[in-house]
C-alpha positions in Angstrom: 22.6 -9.3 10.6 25.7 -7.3 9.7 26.5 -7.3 6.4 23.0 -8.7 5.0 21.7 -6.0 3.7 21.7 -2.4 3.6 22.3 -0.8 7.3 19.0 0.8 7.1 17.2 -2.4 6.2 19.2 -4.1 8.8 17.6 -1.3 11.2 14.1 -1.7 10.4 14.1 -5.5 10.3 15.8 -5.6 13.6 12.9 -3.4 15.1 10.1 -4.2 13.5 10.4 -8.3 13.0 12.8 -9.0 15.4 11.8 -7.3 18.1 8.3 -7.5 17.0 7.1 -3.7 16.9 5.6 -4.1 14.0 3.1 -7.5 14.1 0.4 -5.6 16.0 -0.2 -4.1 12.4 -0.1 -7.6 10.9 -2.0 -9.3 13.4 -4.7 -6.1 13.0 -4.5 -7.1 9.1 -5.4 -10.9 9.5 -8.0 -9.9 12.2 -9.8 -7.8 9.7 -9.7 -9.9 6.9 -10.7 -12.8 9.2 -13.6 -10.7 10.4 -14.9 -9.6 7.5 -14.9 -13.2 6.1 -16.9 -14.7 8.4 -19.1 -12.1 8.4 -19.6 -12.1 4.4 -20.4 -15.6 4.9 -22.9 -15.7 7.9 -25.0 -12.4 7.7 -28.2 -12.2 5.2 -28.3 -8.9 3.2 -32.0 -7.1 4.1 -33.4 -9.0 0.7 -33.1 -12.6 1.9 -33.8 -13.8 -1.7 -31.1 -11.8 -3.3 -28.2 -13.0 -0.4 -24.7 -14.1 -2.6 -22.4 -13.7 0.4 -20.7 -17.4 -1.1 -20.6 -15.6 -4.5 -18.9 -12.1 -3.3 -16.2 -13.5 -0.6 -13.7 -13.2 -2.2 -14.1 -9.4 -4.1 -15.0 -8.4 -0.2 -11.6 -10.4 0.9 -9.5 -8.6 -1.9 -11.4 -5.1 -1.3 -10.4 -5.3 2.6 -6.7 -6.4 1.9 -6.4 -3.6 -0.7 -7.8 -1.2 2.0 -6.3 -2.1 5.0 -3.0 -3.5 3.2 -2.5 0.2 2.3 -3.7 1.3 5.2 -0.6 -0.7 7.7 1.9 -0.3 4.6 1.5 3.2 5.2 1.8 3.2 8.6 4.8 1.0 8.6 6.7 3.1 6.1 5.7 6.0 8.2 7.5 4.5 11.2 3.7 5.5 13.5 5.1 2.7 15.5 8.1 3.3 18.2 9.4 6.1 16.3 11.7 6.8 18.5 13.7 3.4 18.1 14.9 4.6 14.5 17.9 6.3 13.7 17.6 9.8 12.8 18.4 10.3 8.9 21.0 12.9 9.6 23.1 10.3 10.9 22.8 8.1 7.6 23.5 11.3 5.2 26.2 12.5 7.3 28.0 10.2 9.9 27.1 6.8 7.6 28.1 9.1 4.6 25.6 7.0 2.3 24.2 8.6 -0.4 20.9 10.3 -0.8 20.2 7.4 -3.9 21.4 4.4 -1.7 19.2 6.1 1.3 16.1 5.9 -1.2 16.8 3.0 -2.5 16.9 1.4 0.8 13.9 2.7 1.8 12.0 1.3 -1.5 13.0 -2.2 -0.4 11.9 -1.7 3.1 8.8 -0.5 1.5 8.5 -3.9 -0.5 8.9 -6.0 2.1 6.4 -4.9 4.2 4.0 -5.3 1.3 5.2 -8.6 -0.1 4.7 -9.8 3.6 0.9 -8.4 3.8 0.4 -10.2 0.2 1.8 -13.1 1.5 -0.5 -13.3 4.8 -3.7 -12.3 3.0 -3.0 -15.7 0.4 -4.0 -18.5 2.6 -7.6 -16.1 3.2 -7.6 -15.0 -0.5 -7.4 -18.7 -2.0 -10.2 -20.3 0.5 -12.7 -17.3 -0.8 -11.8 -17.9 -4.2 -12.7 -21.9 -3.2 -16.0 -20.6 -1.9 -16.9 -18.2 -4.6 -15.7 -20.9 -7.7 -13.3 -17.9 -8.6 -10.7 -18.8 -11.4 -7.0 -19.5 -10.9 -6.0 -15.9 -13.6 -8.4 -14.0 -11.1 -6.8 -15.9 -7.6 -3.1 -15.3 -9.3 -3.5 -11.8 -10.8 -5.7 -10.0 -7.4 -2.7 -10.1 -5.4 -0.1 -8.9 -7.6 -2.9 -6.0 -8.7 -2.5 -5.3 -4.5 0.4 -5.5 -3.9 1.2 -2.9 -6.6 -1.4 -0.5 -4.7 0.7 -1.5 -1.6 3.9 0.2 -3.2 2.2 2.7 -5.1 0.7 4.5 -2.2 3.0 3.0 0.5 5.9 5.4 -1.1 3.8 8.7 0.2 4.6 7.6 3.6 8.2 8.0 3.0 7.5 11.0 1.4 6.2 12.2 4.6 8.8 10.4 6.7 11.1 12.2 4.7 9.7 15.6 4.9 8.3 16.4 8.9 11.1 13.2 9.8 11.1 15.3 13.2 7.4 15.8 13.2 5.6 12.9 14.4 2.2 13.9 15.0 2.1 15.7 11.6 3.5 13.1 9.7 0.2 10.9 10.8 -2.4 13.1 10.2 -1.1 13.8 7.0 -0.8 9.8 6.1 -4.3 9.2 6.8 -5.3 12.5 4.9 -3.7 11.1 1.8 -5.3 7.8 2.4 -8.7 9.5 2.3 -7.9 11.6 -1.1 -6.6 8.5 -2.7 -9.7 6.4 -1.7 -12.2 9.1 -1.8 -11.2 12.1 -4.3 -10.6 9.5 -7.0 -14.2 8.4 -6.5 -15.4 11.3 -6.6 -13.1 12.9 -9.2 -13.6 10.4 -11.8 -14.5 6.9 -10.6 -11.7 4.7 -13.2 -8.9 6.5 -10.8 -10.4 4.3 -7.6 -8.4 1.7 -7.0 -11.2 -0.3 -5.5 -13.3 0.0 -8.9 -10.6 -1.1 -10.6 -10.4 -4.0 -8.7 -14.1 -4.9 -8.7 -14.3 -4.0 -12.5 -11.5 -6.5 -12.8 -12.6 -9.5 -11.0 -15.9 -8.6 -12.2 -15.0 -8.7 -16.1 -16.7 -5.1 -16.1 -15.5 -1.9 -17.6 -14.6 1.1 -15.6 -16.7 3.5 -18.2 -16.7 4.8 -21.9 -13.2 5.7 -23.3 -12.3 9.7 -23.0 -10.6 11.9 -25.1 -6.9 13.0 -23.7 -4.8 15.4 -26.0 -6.5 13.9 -29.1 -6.0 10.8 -28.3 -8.6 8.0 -27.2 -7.8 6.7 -23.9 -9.3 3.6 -22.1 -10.0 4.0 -18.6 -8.0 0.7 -17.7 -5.3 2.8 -19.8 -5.7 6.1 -17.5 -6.3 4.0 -14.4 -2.6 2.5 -15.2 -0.8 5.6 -16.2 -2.2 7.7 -13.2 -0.8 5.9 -10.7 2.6 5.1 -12.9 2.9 8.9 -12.7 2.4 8.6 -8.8 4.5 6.2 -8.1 7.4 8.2 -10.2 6.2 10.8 -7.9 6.6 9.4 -5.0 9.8 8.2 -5.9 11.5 11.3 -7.1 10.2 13.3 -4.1 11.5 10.7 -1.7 15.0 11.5 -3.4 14.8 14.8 -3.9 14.2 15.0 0.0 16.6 13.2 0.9 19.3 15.1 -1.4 17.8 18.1 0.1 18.5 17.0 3.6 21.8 16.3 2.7 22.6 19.8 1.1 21.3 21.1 4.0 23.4 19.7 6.5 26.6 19.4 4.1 25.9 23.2 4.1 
């Protein structure tokens, strides 16, 4: 694979799709969605009259890919599994002598990989619910790119982390699944049009998220906040992941 791709990218394909360290998190992914599925489709809800499990397949389907698509992206951009196979990033910033930009930037397509491969995966499940439920092609072609978006929008905190206790493993996983529970539970109870789940359902729904708000002044949908909240954290994410990395590299330049 020499000369594919960035040597970093080279790295984590090699370990986690060639040598297959990192399809127990797919396989976990297409077992849940499978699971959840069949049971959408086969238990009654406690009102036997009011049962729509046909109808609601495929917001369940997209809910649980959102969920647990986030869920494995961080984990995989967190390195939680084998750990120990990757190259420390001391030896990229100062043996390798790349730069703390290309480092970042290399990380961001790793990142997008391993989302565009859960999207990918959750299709072939995503288009038979959308047969079931009668869902429309817009709503079957614009779910997934909605999700995968999540996928890089909260997938880029676990290089944040990665790049910030890189030497503290057990830290680095308590503090990914602490994040996944502020970004799934704090925005709900914060103020409910920051969920990403809500969103989703208000979207394949045709619902709204709530009554416009005042910002600065200004009147603000809360589509238009939902969209510009997590702009701002994926330019978060982003920055911090270089800023990191730059400050790892001042630090052992120094």
């Amino acid at each position: 694979m020499s000369g594919f791709a960035h040597p970093l990218v080279e790295e984590a394909a090699q370990i986690y799709f060639v040598e297959g360290r990192a399809w127990v998190a797919y396989g976990y992914f297409l077992a849940l969605l499978a699971a959840v599925q069949l049971l959408t489709l086969l238990l009654p809800s406690l009102d036997p009259s009011s049962w729509m499990g046909s109808a609601q397949i495929f917001k369940v389907s997209c809910v649980v890919s959102l969920f647990s698509g986030v869920y494995f992206t961080l984990k995989l951009a967190n390195q939680e599994y084998t750990p120990w196979r990757f190259a420390p990033l001391k030896r990229w910033l100062e043996e390798e002598g790349f730069s703390p930009y290309g480092l970042a930037l290399a990380q961001l397509s790793i990142l997008g990989a391993y989302s565009i491969l859960f999207v990918l995966l959750s299709l072939p499940f995503l288009s038979w619910a959308a047969a079931i439920a009668r869902t429309g092609v817009y709503s079957l072609i614009i779910a997934p790119v909605v999700i995968l978006a999540y996928f890089m929008v909260y997938g880029v905190w676990g290089l944040v982390t990665l790049n910030l206790w890189e030497r503290r493993v057990e830290t680095r996983h308590i503090v990914v699944r602490c994040l996944l529970g502020c970004f799934f539970i704090l925005t709900a109870l914060v103020y409910l049009p920051l969920n990403p789940v809500a969103f989703l359902l208000a979207f394949l729904g045709g619902g709204d998220l709530g009554n416009p708000v005042f910002v600065l002044g200004l009147r603000c949908s809360p589509k238009a906040i939902h969209i510009v909240f997590h702009a701002v954290l994926l330019a978060c994410g982003i920055l911090l992941c270089h800023g990191l990395l730059a400050r790892k590299a001042g630090a052992d330049g120094s």
